[in-house]
C-alpha positions as CSV (number, residue, x, y, z in Angstrom):
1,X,39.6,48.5,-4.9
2,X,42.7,46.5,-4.3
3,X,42.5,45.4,-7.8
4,X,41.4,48.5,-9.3
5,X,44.3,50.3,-8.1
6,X,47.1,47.5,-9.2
7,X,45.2,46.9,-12.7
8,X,45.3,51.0,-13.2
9,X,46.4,53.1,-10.9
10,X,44.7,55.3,-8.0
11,X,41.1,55.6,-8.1
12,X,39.2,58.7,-6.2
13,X,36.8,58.1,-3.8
14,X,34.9,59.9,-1.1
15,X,34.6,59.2,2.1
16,X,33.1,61.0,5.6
17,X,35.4,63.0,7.2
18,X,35.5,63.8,11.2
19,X,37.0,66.3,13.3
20,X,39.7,64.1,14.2
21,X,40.9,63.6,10.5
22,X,42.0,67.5,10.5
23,X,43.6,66.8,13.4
24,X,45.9,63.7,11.8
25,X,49.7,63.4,12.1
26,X,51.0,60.1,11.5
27,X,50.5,56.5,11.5
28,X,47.9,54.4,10.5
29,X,44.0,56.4,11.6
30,X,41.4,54.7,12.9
31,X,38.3,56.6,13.5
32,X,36.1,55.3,16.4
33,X,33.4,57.6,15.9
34,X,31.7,56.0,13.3
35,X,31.5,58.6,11.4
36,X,30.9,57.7,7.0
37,X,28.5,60.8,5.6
38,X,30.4,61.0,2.4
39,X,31.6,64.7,2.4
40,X,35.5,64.5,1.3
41,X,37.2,63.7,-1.8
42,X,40.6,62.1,-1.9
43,X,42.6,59.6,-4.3
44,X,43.5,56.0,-3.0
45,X,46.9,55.3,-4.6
46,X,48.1,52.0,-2.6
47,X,48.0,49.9,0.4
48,X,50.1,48.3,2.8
49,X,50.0,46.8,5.7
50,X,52.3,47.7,9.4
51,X,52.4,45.6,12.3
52,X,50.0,43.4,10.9
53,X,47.7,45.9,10.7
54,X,46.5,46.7,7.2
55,X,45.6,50.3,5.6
56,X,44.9,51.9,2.5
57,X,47.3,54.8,1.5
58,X,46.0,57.9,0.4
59,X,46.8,61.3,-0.8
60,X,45.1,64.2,0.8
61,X,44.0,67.4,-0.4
62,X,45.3,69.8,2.0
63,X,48.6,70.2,0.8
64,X,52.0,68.8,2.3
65,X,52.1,70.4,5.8
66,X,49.2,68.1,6.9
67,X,49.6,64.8,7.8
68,X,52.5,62.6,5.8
69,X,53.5,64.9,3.6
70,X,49.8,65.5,2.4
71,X,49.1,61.8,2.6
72,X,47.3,59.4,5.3
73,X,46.9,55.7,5.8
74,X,43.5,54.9,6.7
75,X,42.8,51.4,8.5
76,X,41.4,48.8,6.1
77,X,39.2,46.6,6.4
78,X,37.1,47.5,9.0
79,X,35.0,50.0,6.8
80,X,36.3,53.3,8.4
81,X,34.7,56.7,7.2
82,X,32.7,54.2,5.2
83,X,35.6,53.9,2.8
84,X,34.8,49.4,2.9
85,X,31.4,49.6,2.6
C-alpha cells in the first residue's frame, strides 16, 4: 500500500470497525480487540511514523468534528482492523 499511495495517491480500503473507533480522539489507535470484519470504508492517504511507532494516516468519513479533524492514524504493521492482512 506504501507504494501504491506514493506512486498515485490515496487508495480506499475497508476495514472492521469497533466500538472503540467511534469513540477516537487523537493519537495513534490501536485496537486490542481484534476486531477485522470488513464493514467501513475510508481512504488511506499517507503514513508516518511517531515515537517510533509507525501508522497509516487516514481520512474518515464522519466529518471534521470526529477525531483529527475527520482523520485518524491507525497503527501499522501489526494488521489492526485487518487493514495489514
Amino acid at each position: 500500500m506504501m507504494a501504491e499511495i506514493v506512486a498515485r495517491g490515496p487508495i480506499a480500503c475497508t476495514i472492521g470497525c469497533p466500538g472503540s473507533l467511534e469513540a477516537y480522539t487523537h493519537g495513534i489507535f490501536h485496537d486490542d480487540t481484534g476486531y477485522k470484519s470488513p464493514d467501513h470504508d475510508i481512504e488511506v492517504a499517507g503514513f508516518g511514523e511517531e515515537g517510533g511507532k509507525p501508522y497509516w494516516l487516514i481520512r474518515n468519513s464522519w466529518g471534521v468534528y470526529w477525531g483529527e479533524e475527520g482523520w485518524f492514524r491507525l497503527a501499522r504493521g501489526i494488521d489492526i482492523l485487518g487493514i495489514d492482512g
